[in-house]
N, C-alpha and C positions, 0 to 999 in steps of 0.2 A: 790304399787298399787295406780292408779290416786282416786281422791276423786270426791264422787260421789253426786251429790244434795242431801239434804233431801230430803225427800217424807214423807207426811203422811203418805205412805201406805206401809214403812217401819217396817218389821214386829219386827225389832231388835232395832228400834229410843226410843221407852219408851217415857220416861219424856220429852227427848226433842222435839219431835212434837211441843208439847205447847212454851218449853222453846225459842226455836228458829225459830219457824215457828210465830204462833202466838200474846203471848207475846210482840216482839219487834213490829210488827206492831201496835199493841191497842198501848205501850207507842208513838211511833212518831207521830202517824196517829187522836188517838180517847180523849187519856186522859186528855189532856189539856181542852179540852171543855166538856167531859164527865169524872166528877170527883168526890168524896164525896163534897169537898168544893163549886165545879163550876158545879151543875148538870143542864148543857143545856139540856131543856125540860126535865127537871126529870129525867134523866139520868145520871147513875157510869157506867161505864165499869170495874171498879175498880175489882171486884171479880164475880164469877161464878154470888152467886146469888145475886147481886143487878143487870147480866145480865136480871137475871131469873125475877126478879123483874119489870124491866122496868121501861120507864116512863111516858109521858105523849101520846104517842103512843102503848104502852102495852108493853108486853116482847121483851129483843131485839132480843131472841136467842129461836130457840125449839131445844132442843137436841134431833138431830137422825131426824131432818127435816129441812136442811140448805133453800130448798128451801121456806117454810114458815117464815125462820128466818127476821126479819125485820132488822136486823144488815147485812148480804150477802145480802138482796134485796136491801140498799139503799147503799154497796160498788158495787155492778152491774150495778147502776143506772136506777134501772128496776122500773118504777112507779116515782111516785115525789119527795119522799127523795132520793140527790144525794150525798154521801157521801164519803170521807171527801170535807170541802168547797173548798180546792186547788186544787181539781180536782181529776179525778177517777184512783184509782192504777192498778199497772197492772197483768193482768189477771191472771198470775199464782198466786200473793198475795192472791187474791180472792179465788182464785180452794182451797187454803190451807186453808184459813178460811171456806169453805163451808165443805171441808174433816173433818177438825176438829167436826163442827156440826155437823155431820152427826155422828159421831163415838162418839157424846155424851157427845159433848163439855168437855173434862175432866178439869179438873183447878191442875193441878199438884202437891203435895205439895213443891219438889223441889223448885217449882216456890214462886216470894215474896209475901207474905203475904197479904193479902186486908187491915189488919189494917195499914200496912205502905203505902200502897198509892203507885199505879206505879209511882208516879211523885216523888217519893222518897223525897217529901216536907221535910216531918218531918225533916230529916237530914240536910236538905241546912243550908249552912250559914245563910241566911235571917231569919230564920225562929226561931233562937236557941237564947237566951237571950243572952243579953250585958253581959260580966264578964268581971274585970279589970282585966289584965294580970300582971302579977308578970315586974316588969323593971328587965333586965339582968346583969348578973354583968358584969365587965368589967376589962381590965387592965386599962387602965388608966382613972381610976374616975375621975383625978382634970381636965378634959377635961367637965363634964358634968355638966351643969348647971340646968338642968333640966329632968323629966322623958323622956321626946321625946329624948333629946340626949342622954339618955342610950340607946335608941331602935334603934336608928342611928349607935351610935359608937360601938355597939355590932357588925348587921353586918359591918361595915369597917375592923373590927377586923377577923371576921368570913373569908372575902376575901383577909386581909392581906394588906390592905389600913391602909393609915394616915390620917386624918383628912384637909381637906383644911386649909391653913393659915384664920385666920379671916379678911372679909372684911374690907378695911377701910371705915372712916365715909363718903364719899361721893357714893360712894358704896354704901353702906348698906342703906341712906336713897333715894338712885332711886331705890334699890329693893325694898325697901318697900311702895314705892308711887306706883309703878306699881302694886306692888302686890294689894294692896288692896284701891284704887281708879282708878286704870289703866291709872296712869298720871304719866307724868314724872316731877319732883321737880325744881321749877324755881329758876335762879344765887342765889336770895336774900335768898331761905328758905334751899338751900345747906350751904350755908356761915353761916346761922343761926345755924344748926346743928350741924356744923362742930366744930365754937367757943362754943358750948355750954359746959361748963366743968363741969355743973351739974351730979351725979351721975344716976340720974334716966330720964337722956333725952332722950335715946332710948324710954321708954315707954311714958312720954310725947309726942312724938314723935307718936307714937301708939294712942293715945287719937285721938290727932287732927286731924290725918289722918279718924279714925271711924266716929269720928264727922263730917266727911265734906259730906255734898249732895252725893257729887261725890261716894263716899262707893256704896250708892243704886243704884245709875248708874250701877256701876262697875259690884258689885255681882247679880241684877236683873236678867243680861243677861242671866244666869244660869239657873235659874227658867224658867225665858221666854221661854229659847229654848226647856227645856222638857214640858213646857205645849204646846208646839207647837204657840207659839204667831206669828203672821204676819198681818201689816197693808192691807194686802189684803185675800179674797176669796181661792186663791192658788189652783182652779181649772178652766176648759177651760177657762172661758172669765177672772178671776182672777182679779176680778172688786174690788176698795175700799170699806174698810169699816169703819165705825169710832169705835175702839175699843182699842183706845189709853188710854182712863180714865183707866183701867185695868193697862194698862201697867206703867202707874203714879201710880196706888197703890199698884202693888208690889214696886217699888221704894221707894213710903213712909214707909211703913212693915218694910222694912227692913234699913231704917234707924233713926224710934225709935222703932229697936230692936223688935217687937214685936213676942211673945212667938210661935213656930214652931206650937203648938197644934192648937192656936187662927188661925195662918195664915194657917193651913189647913180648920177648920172648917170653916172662914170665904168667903173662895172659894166654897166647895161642899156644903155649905148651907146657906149660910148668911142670903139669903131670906126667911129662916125659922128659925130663930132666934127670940126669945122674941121682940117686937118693934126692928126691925134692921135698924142701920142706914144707912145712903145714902152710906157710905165707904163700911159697906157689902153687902149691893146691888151690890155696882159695885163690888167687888170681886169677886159675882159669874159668873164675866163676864169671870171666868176662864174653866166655858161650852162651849162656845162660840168661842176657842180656836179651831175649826174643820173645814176642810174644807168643803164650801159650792159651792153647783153645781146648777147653774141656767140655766141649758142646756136645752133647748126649746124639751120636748118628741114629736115626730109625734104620731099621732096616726091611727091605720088602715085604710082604704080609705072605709070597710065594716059597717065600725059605723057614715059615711055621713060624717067624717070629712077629708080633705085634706092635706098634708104639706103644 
């Protein structure tokens, strides 16, 4: 037998009305912005009654009166809330949200919990505490130097790999300049390395490399690119701006080291910091990281003004 749509108005669907109808459209469509944690305009979607609850527009939902419901009037687009912001779903979506309300909006128990959250926050990764993981055992320990190469030569083991031979020292110290200054090692500091027959030169090695300018150069770019930094506007006319001091004080942060905690707070608040100095001032130039639109508005020709 071919398989047939659901229907709300399936007299044999039960639970999944909500489960499959419903449901999946609140988590794509509403939860993200209507959430316990993130309530746009006072607003959860999260469970029946914080629907019933409402927020800063009143109830979103009347059971058993879809067309009163303020959640179907503004996925309809009927009046001035048009909802969601990416634009309006399509109309059987709707028909199924409005059937539901009308049948009394049930909230199913089948369905997840409102204390976990449709966004199933709780559980994510991001969300769950650091815990140090146990290092694996291995066959061949006298390979491992350290905790990271148990976690490495586990899987190599796991797919039945051998370990690369180890770099030599010319090698080893252009990966590690590029790694972490993004330079490649000049004749004279290769040659350096290479005779060095001190036992602890690799880390020496590692010191000077941290220590050079170059470090902040290197690893700023990182930063910069998720706060979105650009010596321009980066909208129409995408005019200059001066917002380079910024971009020098992530550079300096991070090459005396300064603590991840400090170099958050000193970006979303500097300027409200106890006496703040000129450094976290310009920090917060990491608001300032957005694109700006200096697009000339016309305005109607009825209010006496012209393009």
């Amino acid at each position: 037998m071919a398989s047939r749509p659901l229907s709300c108005q399936d007299p044999d669907s039960g639970g999944r009305r909500f489960d499959e109808l419903v449901l999946p459209v609140l988590q794509k469509n509403c939860a993200t912005c209507h959430n316990d944690q993130t309530r746009t305009s006072g607003l959860s979607l999260l469970s029946r009654e914080s629907m019933l609850a409402g927020g800063n527009r009143g109830p979103a939902i009347v059971p058993g009166r879809a067309s009163e419901s303020l959640l179907i009037r503004a996925l309809r687009h009927d009046g001035e809330l048009k909802m969601p912001p990416t634009g309006k779903l399509p109309v059987e979506t709707v028909s199924a949200l409005a059937e539901w309300v009308n049948r009394g909006a049930p909230w199913t128990a089948r369905s997840q919990p409102a204390s976990s959250g449709i966004l199933k926050g709780s559980k994510h990764w991001a969300f769950q505490a650091v815990k140090r993981s146990p290092v694996p055992a291995v066959r061949e320990a006298r390979w491992v130097r350290n905790p990271i190469d148990g976690f490495i030569l586990a899987r190599l083991e796991k797919e039945n790999l051998a370990p690369s031979p180890e770099a030599d020292r010319s090698t080893l110290i252009r990966r590690l300049s590029l790694d972490l200054i993004g330079l490649t090692p000049s004749v004279e500091e290769v040659q350096q390395f290479v005779s060095d027959s001190r036992p602890d030169a690799y880390e020496r090695l590692v010191d000077r490399l941290l220590a050079s300018p170059h470090y902040g150069e290197r690893w700023a770019r990182h930063w910069l690119d998720a706060a979105r930094y650009a010596d321009s506007n980066g909208y129409v006319r995408d005019g200059a701006r001066q917002i380079w001091m910024y971009r020098d004080w992530v550079i300096e942060a991070l090459n005396r080291d300064l603590p991840f905690d400090q170099f958050v707070v000193d970006q979303l608040a500097g300027d409200l910091l106890p006496n703040p100095s000129r450094e976290q001032i310009v920090a917060t130039g990491f608001h300032r990281n957005t694109l700006l639109n200096l697009e000339a508005a016309s305005i109607s020709s009825s209010t006496g003004w012209k393009r």
